[in-house]
N, C-alpha and C positions, 0 to 999 in steps of 0.2 A: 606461530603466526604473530605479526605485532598490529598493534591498534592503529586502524587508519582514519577512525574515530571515537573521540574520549573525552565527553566533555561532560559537566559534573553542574549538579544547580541551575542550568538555566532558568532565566525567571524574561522575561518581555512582557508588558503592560500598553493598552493603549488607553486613552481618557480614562484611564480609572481603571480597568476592567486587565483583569491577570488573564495572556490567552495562553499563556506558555508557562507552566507553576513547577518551578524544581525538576526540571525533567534532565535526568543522567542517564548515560546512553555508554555503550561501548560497540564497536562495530571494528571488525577484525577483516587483516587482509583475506582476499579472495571471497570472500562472503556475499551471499546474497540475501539482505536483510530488509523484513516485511515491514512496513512503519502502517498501521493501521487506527485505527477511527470514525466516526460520525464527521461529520460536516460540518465545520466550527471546530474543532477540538484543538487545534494548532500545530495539524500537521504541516501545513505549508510552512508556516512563521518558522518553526523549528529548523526544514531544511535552509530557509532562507540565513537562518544564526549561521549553520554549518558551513555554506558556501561563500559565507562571507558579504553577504549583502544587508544584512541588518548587523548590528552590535544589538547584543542580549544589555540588560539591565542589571543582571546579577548572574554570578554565574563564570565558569573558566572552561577550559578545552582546547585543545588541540584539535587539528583537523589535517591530516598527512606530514604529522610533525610540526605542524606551523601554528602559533598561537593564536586563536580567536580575535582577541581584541587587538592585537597588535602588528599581526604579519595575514591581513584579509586579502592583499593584492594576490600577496603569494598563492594564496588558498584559491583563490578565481582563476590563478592562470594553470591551474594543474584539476580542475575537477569540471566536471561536464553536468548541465543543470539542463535536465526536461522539463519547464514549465507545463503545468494544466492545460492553459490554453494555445493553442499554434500562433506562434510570435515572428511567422516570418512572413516576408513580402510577398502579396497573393497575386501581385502585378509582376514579378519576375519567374523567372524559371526557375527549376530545379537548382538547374547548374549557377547560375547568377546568383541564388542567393548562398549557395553552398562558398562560391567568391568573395561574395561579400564578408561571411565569419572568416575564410581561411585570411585575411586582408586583417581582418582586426585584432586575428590572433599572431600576423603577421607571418605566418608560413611561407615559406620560402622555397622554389617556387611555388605558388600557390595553385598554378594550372594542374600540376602535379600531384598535390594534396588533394586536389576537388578531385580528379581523375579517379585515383584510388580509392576513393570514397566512393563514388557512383558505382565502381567497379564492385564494391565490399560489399555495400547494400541493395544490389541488385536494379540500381536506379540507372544505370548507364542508359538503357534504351528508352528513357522515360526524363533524359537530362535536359532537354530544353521544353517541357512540358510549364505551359505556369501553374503555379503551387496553390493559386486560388482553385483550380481546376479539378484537384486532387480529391479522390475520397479520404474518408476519415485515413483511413490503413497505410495509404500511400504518404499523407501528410505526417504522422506518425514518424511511419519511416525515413524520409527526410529531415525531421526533428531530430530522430534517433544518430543519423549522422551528420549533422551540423556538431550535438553532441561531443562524439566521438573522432572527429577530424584531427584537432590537436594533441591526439594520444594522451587522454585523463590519466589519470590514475583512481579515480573514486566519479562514480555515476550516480548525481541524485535528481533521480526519477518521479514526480508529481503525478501519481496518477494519468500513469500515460496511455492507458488502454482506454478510457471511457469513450463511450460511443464507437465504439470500433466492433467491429463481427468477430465471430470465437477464431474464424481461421485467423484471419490478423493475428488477433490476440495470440496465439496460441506461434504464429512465425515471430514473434516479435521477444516472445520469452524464450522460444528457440535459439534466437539472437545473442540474448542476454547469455544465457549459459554458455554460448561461446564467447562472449566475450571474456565474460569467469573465466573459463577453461587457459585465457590465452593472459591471467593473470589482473583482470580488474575486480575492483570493489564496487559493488551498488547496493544503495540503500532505498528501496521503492516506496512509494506510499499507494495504496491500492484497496477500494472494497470490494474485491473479488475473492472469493473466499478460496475458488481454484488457484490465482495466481500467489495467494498467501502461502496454499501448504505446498507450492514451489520453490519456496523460499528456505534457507538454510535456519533460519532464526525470524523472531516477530517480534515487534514493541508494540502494545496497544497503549494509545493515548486517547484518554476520554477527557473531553475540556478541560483541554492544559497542562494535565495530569498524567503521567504515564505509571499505568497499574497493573499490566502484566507484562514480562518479559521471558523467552525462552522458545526451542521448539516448538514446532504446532503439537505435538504431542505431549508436551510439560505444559506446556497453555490449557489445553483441554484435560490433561490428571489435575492441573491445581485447583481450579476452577469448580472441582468437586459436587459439579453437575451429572443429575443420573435421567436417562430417556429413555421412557415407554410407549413403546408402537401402538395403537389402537386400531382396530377395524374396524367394520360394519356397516348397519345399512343407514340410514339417513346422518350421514359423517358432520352434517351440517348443524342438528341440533345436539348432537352428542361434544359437539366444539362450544358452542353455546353453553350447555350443561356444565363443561367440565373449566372453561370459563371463571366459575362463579366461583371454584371451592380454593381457598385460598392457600391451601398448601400443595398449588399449582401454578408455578410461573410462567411456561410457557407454552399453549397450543397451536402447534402450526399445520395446516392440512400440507398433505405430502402425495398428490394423486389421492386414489381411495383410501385413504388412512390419514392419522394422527400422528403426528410427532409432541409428544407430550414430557414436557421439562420441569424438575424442580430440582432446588438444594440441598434437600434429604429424602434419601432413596426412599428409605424406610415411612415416613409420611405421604410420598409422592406413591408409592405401591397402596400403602391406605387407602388413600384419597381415589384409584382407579378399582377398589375392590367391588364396589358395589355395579361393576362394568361386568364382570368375571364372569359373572351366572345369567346375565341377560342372553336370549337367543340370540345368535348368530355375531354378537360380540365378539371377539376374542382382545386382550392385551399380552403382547409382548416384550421381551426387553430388548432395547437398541442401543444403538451408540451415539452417545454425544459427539456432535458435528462440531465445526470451529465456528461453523455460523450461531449454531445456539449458545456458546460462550460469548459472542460476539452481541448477539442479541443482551443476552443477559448483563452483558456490562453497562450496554447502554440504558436500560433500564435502572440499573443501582447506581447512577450517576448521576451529579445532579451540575445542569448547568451552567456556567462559569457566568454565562454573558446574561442569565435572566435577572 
């Protein structure tokens, strides 16, 4: 496989404040790769370096072979960008706005491009609907093929499921992997912990900084986090209790039970021993989730912007 993105050092700065610090990346064809974070961290800013709408500060890469700083048009006219927020006209239709991108990307004929697009993403019978009208999922969908109209080569995806229902969510990565299948690259940014371990590879970035890289399963072995299941009966002061002792990082109730996190096993099994012999107690060993690596990061990080 060759790199369809490979860029080394990024650095962006606004008044003063680093939101984007040294972050190098590589992202290979056919890949579906998790770009993850807190809010603030400089996920967005990042994909915005890649698709060529910002020039980074410091910093080199390529982006489907095309230089960063030098060849940005090139980079725009071959990659497909899903903004956060729905950015299309809520006074036109489906079909009308889907015209309007094929017009700017200039396709040719364009009634034709729109046509097979409605047809692709199931929007035909829904093409002169206006788009203010849309649920979350539908709008989505629409995005996702304005997208994909002028045949990308690399999909960079902003958090595209928020507010969306699990069935959306869940047609919409369905989507995605076909499109994979049929030879694209996407790089997503997403706090879903499901849609993460969908994903072929993950970059965690925590303000600005990007600190883990790899598999959800290299993510969660490096991370050398160990979880202990807790039971029993008043779950609520036993969270409270275990709270307090400090060679425990994380308590999270899980239904009737505990999900209980630290960074050394051998301390964090201490720490739950005095749980062992109370009635109707028991602790178990679990498995560390991507969410409690995910927690964890954000807690040993320290703010870029405070």
């Amino acid at each position: 496989m060759s790199s369809v993105i490979e860029v080394s050092g990024l650095t962006k700065a606004y008044g003063g404040k680093t939101v984007v610090n040294n972050v190098s990346m590589n992202v290979e064809q056919g890949e579906i790769v998790g770009f993850l974070g807190p809010n603030g961290s400089g996920k967005t800013t990042t994909i915005r370096i890649m698709c060529g709408l910002l020039t980074p500060d410091a910093g080199t890469g390529r982006v489907l072979g095309y230089d960063l700083m030098t060849e940005s048009l090139k980079i725009k006219n071959e990659v497909g960008y899903m903004t956060q927020k729905f950015s299309f006209y809520e006074d036109l239709s489906i079909e009308e706005n889907l015209m309007f991108v094929a017009r700017l990307y200039r396709l040719t004929p364009p009634a034709e491009h729109v046509a097979k697009t409605l047809e692709d993403l199931g929007l035909t019978a829904r093409r002169k609907q206006l788009a203010g009208t849309l649920s979350g999922g539908w709008k989505q969908r629409l995005a996702l093929a304005a997208c994909i109209m002028h045949s990308p080569k690399l999909l960079l995806l902003d958090e595209p499921t928020a507010g969306v229902d699990p069935k959306a969510r869940r047609e919409f990565w369905d989507e995605i992997h076909r499109l994979v299948g049929h030879g694209l690259t996407v790089l997503v940014s997403t706090h879903y912990m499901d849609e993460a371990e969908r994903c072929h590879r993950i970059h965690y970035i925590s303000y600005g900084s990007l600190i883990a890289s790899g598999t959800v399963a290299e993510v969660i072995e490096n991370s050398r986090l160990s979880t202990f299941v807790v039971q029993g009966p008043e779950i609520g002061d036993l969270a409270d209790e275990l709270r307090k002792n400090p060679d425990i990082d994380q308590v999270a109730p899980f239904g009737a039970a505990l999900h209980v996190v630290g960074d050394d096993k051998e301390r964090l099994s201490a720490a739950l021993d005095p749980l062992r012999n109370r009635p109707g107690v028991s602790v178990t060993e679990g498995k560390t989730s991507l969410e409690d690596v995910f927690i964890q990061f954000m807690a040993t990080s320290r703010d870029n912007m405070a």
